[in-house]
N, CA, C and O atoms as CSV, one atom per row, in Angstrom:
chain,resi,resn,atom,element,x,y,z
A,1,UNK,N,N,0.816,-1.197,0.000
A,1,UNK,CA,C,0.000,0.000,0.000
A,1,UNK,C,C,0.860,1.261,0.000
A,1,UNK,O,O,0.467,2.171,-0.730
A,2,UNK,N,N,2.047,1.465,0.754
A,2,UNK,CA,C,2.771,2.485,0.806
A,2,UNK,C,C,3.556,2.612,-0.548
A,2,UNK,O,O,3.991,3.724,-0.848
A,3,UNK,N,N,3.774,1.508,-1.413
A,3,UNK,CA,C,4.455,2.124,-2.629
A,3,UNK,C,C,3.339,2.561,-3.517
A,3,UNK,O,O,3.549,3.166,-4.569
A,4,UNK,N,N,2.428,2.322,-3.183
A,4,UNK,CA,C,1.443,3.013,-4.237
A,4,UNK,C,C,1.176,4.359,-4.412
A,4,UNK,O,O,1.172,5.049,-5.432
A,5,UNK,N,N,0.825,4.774,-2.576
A,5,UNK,CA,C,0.875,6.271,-2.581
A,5,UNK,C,C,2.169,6.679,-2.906
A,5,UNK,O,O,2.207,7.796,-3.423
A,6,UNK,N,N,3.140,6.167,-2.775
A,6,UNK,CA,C,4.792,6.592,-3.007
A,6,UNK,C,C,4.683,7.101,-4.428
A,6,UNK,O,O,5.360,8.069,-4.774
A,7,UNK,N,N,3.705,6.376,-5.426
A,7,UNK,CA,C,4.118,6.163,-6.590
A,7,UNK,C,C,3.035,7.786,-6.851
A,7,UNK,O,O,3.436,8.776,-7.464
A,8,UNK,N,N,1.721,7.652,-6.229
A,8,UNK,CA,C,0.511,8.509,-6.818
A,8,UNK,C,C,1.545,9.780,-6.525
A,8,UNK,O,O,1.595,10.590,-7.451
A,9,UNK,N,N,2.255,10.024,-5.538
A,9,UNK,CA,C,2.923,11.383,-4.752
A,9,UNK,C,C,3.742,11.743,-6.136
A,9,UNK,O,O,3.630,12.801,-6.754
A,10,UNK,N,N,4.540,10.698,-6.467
A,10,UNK,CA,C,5.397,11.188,-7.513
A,10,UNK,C,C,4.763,11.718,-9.010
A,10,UNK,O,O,5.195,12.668,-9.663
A,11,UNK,N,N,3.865,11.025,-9.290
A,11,UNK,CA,C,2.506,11.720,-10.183
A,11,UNK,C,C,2.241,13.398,-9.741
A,11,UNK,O,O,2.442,14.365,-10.476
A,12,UNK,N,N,1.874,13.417,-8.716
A,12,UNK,CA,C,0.621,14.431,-8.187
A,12,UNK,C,C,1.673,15.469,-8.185
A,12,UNK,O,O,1.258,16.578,-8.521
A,13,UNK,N,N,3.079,15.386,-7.857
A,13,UNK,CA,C,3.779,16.417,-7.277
A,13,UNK,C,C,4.233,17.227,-8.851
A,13,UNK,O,O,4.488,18.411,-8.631
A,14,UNK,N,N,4.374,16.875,-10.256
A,14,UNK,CA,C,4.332,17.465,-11.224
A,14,UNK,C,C,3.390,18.759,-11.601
A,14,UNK,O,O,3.640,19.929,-11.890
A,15,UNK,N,N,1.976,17.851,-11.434
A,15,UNK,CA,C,0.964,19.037,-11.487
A,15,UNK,C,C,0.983,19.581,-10.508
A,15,UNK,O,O,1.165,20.697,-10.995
A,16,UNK,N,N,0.934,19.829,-9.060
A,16,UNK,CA,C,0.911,20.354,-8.157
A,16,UNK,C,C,1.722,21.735,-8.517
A,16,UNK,O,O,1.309,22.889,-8.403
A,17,UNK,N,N,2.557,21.436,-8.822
A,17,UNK,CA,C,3.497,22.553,-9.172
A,17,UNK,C,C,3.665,23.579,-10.462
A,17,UNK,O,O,4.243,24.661,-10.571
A,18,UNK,N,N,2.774,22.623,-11.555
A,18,UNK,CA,C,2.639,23.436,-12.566
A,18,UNK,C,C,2.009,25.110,-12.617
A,18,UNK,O,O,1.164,25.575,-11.852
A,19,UNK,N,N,2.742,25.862,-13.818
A,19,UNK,CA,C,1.566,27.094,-13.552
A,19,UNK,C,C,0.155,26.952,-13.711
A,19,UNK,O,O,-0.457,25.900,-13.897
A,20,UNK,N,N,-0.321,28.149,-13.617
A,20,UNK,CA,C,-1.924,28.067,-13.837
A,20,UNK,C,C,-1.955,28.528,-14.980
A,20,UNK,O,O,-1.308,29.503,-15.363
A,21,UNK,N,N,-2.864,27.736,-15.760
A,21,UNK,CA,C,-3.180,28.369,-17.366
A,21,UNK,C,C,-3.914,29.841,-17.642
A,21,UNK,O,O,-5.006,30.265,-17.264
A,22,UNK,N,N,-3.072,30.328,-18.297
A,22,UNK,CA,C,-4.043,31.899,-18.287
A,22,UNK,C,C,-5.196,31.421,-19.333
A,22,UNK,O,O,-5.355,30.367,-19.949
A,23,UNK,N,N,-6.036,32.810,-19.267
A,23,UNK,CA,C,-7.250,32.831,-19.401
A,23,UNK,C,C,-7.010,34.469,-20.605
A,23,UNK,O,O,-6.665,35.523,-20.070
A,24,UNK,N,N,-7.125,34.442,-21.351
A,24,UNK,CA,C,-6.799,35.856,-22.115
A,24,UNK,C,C,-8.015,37.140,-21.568
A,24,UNK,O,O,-7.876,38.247,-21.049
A,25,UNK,N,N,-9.419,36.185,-22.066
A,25,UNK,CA,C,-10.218,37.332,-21.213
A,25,UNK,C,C,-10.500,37.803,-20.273
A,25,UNK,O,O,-11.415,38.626,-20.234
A,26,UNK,N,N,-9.949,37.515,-19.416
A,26,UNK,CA,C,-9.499,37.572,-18.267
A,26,UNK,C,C,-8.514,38.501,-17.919
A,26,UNK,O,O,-8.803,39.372,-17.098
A,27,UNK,N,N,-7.125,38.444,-18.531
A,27,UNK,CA,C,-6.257,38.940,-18.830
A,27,UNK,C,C,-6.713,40.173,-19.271
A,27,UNK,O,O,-5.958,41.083,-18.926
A,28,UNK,N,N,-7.786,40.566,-19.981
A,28,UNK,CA,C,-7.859,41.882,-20.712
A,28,UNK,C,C,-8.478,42.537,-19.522
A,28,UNK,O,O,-8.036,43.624,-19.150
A,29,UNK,N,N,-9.245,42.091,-19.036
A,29,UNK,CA,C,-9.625,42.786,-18.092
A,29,UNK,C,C,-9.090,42.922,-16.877
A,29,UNK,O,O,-9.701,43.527,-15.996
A,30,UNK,N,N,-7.807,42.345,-16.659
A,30,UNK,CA,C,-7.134,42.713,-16.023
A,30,UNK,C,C,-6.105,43.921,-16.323
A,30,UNK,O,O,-5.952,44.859,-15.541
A,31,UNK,N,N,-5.545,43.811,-17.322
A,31,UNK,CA,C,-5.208,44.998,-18.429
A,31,UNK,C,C,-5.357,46.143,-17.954
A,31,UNK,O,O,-4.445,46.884,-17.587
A,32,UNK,N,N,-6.827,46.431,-17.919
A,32,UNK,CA,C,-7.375,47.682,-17.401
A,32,UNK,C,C,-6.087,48.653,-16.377
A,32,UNK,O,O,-5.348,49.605,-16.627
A,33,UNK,N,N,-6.331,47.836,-15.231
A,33,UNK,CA,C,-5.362,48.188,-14.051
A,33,UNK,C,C,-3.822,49.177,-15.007
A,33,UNK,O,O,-3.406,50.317,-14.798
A,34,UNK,N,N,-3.320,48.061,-16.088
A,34,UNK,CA,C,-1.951,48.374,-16.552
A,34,UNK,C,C,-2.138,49.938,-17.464
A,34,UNK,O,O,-1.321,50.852,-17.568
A,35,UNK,N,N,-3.854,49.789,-18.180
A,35,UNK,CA,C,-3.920,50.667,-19.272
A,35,UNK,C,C,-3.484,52.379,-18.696
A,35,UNK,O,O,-3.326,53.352,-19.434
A,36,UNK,N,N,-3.389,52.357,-17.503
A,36,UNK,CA,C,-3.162,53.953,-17.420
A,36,UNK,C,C,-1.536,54.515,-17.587
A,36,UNK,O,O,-1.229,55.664,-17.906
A,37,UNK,N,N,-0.711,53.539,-17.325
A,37,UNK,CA,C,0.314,53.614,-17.619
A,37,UNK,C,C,0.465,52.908,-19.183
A,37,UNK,O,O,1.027,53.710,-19.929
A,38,UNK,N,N,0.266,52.183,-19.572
A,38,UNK,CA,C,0.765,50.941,-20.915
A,38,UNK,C,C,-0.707,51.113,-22.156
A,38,UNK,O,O,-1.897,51.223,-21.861
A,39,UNK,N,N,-0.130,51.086,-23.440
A,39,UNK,CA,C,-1.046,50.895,-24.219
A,39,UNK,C,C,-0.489,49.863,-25.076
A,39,UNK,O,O,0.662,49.558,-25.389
A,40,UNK,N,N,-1.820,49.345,-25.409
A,40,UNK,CA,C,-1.520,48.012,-26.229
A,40,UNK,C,C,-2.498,48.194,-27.552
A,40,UNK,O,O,-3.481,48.912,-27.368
A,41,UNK,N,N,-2.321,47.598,-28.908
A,41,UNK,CA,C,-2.976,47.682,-30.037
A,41,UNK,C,C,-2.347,48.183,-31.189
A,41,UNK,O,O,-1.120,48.176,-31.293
A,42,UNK,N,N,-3.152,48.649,-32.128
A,42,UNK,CA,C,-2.621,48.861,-33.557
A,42,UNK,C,C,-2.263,50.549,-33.224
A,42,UNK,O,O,-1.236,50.962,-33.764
A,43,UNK,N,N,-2.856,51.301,-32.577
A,43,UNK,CA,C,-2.623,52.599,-31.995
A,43,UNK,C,C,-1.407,52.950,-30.983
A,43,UNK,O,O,-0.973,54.047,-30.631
A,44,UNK,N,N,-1.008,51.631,-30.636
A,44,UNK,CA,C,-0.353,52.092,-29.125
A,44,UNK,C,C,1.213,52.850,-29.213
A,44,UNK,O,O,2.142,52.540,-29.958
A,45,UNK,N,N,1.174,53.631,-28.481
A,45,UNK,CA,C,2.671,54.392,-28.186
A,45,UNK,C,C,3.002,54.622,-26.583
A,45,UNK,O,O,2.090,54.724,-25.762
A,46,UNK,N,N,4.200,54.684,-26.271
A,46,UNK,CA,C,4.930,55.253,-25.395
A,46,UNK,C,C,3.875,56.599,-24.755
A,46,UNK,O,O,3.288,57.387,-25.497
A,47,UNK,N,N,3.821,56.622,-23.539
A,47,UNK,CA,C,3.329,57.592,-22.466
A,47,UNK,C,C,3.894,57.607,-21.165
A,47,UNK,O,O,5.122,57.693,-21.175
A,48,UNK,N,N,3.370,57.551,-20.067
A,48,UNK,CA,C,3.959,57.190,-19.064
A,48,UNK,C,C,4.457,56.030,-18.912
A,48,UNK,O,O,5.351,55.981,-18.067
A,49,UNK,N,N,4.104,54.721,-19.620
A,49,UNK,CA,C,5.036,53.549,-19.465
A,49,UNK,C,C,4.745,53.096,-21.189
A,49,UNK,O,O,3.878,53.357,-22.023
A,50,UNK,N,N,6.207,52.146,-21.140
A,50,UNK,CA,C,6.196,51.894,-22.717
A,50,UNK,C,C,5.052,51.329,-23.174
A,50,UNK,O,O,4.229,51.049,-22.301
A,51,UNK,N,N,4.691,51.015,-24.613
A,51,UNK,CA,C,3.524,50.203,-25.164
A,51,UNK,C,C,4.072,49.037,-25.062
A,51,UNK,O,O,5.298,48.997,-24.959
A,52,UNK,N,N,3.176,47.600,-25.065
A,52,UNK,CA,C,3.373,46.250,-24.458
A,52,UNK,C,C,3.150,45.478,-25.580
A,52,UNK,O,O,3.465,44.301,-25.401
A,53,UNK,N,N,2.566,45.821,-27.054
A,53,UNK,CA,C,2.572,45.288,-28.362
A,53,UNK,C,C,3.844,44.249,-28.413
A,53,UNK,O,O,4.946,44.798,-28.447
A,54,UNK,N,N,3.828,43.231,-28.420
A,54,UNK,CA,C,4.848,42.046,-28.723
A,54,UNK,C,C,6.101,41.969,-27.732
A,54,UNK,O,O,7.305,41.880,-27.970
A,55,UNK,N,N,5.379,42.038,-26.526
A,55,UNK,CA,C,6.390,42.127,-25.609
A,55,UNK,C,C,7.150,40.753,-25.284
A,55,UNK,O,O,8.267,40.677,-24.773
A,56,UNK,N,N,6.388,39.753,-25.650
A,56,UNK,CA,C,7.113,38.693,-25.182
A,56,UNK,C,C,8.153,38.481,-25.850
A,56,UNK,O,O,7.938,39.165,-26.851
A,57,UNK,N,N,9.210,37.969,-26.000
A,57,UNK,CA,C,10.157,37.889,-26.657
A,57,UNK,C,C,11.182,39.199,-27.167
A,57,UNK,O,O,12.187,39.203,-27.878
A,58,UNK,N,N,10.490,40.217,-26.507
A,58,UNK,CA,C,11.123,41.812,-26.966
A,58,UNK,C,C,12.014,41.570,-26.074
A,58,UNK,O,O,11.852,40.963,-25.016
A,59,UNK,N,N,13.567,42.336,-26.745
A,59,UNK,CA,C,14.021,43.202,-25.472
A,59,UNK,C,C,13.581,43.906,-24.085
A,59,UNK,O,O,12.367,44.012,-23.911
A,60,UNK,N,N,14.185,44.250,-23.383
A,60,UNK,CA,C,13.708,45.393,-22.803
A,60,UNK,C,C,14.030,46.781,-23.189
A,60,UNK,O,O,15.031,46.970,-23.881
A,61,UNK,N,N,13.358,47.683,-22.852
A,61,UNK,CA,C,14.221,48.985,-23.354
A,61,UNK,C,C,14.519,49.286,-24.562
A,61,UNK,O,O,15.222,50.169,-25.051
A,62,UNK,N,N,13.842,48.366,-25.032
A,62,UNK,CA,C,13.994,48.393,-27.495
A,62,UNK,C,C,13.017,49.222,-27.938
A,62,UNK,O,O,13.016,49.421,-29.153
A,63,UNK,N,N,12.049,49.846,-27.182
A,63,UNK,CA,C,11.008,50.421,-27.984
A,63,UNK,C,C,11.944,51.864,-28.218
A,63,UNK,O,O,12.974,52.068,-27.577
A,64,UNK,N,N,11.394,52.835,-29.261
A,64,UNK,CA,C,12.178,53.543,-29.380
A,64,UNK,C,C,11.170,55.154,-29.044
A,64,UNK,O,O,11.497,56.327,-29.228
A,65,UNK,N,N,10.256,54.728,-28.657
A,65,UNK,CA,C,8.651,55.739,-28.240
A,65,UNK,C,C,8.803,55.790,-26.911
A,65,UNK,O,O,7.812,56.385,-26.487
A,66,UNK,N,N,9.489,55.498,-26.039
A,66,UNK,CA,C,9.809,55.731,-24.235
A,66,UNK,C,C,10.986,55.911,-23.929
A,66,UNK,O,O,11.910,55.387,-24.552
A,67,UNK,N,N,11.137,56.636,-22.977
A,67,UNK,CA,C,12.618,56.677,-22.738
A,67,UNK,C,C,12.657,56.178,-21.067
A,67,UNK,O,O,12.152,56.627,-20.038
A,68,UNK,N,N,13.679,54.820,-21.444
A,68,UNK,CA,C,13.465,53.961,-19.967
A,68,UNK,C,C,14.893,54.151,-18.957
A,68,UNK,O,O,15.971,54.710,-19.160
A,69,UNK,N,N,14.526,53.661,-18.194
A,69,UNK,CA,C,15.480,53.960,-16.714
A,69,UNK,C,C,16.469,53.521,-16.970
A,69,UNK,O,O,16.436,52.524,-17.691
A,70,UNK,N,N,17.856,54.049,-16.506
A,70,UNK,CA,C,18.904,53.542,-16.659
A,70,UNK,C,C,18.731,51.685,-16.369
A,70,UNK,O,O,18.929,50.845,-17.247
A,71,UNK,N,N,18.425,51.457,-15.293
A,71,UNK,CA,C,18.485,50.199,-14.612
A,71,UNK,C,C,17.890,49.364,-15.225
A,71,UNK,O,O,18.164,48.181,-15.020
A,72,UNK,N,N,16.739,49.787,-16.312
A,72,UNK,CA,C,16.197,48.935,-17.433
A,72,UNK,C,C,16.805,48.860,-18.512
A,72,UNK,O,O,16.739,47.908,-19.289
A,73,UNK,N,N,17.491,49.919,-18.666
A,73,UNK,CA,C,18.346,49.926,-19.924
A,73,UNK,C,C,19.899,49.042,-20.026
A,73,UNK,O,O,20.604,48.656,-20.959
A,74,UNK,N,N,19.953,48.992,-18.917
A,74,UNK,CA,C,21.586,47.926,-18.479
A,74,UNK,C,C,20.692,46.398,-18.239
A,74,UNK,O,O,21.289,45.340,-18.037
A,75,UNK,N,N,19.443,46.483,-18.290
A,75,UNK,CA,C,19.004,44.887,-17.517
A,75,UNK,C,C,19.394,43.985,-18.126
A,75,UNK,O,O,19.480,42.931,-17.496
A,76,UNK,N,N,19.836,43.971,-19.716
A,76,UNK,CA,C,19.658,42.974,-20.619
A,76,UNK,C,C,18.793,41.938,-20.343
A,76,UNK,O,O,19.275,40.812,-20.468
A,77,UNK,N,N,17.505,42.034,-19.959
A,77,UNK,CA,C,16.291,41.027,-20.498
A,77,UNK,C,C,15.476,40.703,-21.446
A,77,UNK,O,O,14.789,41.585,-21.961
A,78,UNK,N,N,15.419,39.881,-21.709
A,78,UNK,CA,C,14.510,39.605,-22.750
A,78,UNK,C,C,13.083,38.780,-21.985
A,78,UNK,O,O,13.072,37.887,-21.138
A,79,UNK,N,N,12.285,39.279,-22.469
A,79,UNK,CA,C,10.683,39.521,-21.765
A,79,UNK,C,C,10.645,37.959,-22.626
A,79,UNK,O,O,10.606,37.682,-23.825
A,80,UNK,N,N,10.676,37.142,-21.392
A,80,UNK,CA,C,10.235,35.701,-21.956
A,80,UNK,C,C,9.034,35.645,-20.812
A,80,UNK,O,O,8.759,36.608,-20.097
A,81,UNK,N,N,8.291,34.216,-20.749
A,81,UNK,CA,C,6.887,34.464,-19.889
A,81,UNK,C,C,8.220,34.168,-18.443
A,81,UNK,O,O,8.038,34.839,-17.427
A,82,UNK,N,N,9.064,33.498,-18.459
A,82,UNK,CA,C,9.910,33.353,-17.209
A,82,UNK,C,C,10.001,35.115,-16.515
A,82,UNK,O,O,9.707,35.537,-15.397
A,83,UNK,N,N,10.325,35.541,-17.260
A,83,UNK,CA,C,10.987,36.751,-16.931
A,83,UNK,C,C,10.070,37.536,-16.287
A,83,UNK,O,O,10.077,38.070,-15.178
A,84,UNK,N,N,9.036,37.501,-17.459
A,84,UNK,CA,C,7.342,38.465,-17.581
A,84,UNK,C,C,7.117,38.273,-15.792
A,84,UNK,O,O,7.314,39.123,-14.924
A,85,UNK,N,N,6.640,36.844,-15.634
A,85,UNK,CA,C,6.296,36.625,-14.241
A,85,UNK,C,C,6.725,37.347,-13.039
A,85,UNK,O,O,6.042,38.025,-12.272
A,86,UNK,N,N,8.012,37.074,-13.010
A,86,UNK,CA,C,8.756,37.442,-12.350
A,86,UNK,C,C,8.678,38.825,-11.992
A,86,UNK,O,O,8.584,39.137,-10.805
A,87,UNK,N,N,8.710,39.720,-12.936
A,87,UNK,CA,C,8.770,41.250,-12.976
A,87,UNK,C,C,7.864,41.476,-13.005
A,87,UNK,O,O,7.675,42.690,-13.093
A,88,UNK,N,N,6.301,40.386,-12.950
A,88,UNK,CA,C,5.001,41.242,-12.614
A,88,UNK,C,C,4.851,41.134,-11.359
A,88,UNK,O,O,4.368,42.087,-10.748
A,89,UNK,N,N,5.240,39.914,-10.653
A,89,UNK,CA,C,5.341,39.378,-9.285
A,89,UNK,C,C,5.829,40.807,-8.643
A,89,UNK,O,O,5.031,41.604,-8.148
A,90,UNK,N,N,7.184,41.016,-8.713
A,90,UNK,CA,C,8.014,42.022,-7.861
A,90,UNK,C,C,9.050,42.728,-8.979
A,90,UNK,O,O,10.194,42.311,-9.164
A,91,UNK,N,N,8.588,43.623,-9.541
A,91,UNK,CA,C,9.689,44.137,-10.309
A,91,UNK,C,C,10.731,44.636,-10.034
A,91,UNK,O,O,11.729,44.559,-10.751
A,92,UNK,N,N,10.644,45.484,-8.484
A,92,UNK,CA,C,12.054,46.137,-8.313
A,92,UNK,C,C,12.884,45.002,-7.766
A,92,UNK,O,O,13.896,45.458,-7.233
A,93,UNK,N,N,12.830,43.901,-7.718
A,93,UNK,CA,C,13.434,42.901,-7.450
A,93,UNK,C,C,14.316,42.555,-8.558
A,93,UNK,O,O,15.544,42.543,-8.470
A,94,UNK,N,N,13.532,42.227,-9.780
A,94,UNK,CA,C,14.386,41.766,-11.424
A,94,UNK,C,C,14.828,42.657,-11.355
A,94,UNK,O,O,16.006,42.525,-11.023
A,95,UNK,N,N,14.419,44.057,-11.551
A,95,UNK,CA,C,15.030,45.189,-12.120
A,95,UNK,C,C,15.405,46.772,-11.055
A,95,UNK,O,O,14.937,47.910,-11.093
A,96,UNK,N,N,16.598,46.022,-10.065
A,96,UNK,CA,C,16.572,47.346,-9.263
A,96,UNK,C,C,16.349,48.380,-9.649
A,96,UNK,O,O,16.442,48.316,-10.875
A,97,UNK,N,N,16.027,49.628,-9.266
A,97,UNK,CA,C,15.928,50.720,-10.167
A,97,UNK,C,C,14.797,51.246,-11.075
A,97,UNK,O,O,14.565,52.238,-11.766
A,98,UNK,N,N,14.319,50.298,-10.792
A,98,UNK,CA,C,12.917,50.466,-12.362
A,98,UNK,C,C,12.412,51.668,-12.236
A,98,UNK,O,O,12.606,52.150,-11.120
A,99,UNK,N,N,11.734,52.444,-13.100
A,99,UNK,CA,C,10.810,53.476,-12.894
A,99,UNK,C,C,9.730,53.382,-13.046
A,99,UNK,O,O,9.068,54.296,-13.537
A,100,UNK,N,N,8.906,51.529,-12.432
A,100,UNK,CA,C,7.887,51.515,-12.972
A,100,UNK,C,C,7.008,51.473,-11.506
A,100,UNK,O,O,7.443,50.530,-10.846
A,101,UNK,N,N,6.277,51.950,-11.021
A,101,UNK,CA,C,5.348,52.668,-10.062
A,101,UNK,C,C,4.281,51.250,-9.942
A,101,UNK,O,O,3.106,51.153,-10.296
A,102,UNK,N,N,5.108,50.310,-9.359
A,102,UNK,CA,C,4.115,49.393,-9.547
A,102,UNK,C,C,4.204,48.158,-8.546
A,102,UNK,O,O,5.298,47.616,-8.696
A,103,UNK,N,N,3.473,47.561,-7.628
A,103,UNK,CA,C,4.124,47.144,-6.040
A,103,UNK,C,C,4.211,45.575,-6.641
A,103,UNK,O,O,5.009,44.927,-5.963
A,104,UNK,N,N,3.693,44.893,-7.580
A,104,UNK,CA,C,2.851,43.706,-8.346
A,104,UNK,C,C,2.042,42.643,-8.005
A,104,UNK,O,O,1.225,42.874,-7.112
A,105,UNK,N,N,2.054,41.818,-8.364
A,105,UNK,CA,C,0.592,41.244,-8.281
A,105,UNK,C,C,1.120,39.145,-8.033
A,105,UNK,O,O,1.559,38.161,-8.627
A,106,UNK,N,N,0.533,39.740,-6.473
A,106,UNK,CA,C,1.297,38.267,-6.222
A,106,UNK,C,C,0.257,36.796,-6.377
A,106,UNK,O,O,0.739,35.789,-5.858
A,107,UNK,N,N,-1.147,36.639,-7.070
A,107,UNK,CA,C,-1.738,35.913,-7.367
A,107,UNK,C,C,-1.435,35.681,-9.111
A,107,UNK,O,O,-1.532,36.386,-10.116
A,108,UNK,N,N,-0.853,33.721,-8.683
A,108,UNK,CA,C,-0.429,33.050,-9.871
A,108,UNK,C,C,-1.469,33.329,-10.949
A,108,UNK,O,O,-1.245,34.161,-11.827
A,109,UNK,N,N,-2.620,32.629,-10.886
A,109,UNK,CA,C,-3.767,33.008,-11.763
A,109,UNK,C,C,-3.783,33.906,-12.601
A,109,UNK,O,O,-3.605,33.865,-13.819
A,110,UNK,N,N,-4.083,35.039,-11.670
A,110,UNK,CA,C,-4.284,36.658,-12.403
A,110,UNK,C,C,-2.309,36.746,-13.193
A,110,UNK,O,O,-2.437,36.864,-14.412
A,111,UNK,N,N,-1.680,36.734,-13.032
A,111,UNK,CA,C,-0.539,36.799,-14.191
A,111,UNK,C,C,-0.802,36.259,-15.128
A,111,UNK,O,O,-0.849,36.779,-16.244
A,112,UNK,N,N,-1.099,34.732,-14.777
A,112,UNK,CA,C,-1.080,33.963,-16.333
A,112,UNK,C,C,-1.833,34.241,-16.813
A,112,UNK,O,O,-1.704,33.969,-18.007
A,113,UNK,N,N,-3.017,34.864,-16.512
A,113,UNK,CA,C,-4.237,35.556,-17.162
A,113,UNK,C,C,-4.082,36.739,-17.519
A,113,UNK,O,O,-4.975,37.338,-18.119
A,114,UNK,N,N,-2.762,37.367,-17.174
A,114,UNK,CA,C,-2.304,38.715,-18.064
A,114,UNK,C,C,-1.617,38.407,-18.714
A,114,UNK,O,O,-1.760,39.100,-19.722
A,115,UNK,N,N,-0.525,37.450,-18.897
A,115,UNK,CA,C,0.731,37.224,-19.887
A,115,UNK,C,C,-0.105,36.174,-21.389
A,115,UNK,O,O,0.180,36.034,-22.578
A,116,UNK,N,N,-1.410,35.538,-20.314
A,116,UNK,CA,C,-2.012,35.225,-22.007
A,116,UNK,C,C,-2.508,36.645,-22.551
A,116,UNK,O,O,-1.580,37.296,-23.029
A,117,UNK,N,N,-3.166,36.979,-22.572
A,117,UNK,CA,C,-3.965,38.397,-22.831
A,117,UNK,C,C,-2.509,38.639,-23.777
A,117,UNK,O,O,-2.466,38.310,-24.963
A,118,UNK,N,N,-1.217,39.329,-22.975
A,118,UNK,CA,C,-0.456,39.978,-23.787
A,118,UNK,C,C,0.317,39.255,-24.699
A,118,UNK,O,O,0.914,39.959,-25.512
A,119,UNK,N,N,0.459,38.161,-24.784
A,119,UNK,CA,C,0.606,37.024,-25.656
A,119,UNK,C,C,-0.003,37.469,-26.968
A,119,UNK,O,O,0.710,37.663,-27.952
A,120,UNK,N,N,-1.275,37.627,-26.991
A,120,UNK,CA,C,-2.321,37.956,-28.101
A,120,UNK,C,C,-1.668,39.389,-28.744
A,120,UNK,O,O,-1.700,39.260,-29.968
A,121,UNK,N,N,-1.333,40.149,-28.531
A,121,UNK,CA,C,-1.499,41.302,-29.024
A,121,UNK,C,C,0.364,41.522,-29.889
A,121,UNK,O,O,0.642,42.552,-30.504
């Protein structure tokens, strides 16, 4: 009996740990929160924080419509969903220095439900 649960534990402990699947619409409406600083779409430009149009896989600090913080500009990151997380979690953590006005958002869910959302765009 004990190698069985031995065996189910070693199963269970994969998913247990996996992320949570985002949800895009979800994500957009979470968005909201980001839209006063960030614009996203066929319109979007640089304002108080850069536009987020194809961020995944972007540089940081590549847009050429914002002008970003030193400490973002030395980060050399590249906005993978690893990274994304991370710097939505706690940004001045990834990126000492940031100039981004933003404390983040420590429920798994609601990220992956923003990084799908920005996935899309």
């Amino acid at each position: 009996m004990s190698r069985f649960i031995f065996i189910a534990l070693l199963f269970a402990l994969p998913l247990a740990s996996a992320a949570p699947v985002g949800n895009p619409k979800n994500g957009a409406l979470l968005f909201q929160r980001c839209a006063s600083c960030h614009a996203v779409g066929p319109f979007a430009s640089g304002g108080y924080g850069p536009q987020l149009n194809g961020i995944v896989g972007r540089r940081a600090a590549s847009t050429r419509d914002y002008k970003y913080s030193e400490a973002m500009k030395k980060s050399g990151l590249v906005w993978d969903e690893k990274t994304l997380t991370a710097y939505l979690r706690a940004p001045h953590d990834v990126v000492p220095g940031t100039s981004m006005r933003f404390w983040g958002i420590k429920d798994e869910q609601q990220i992956a439900d923003l990084l799908s959302y920005l996935k899309t765009l």
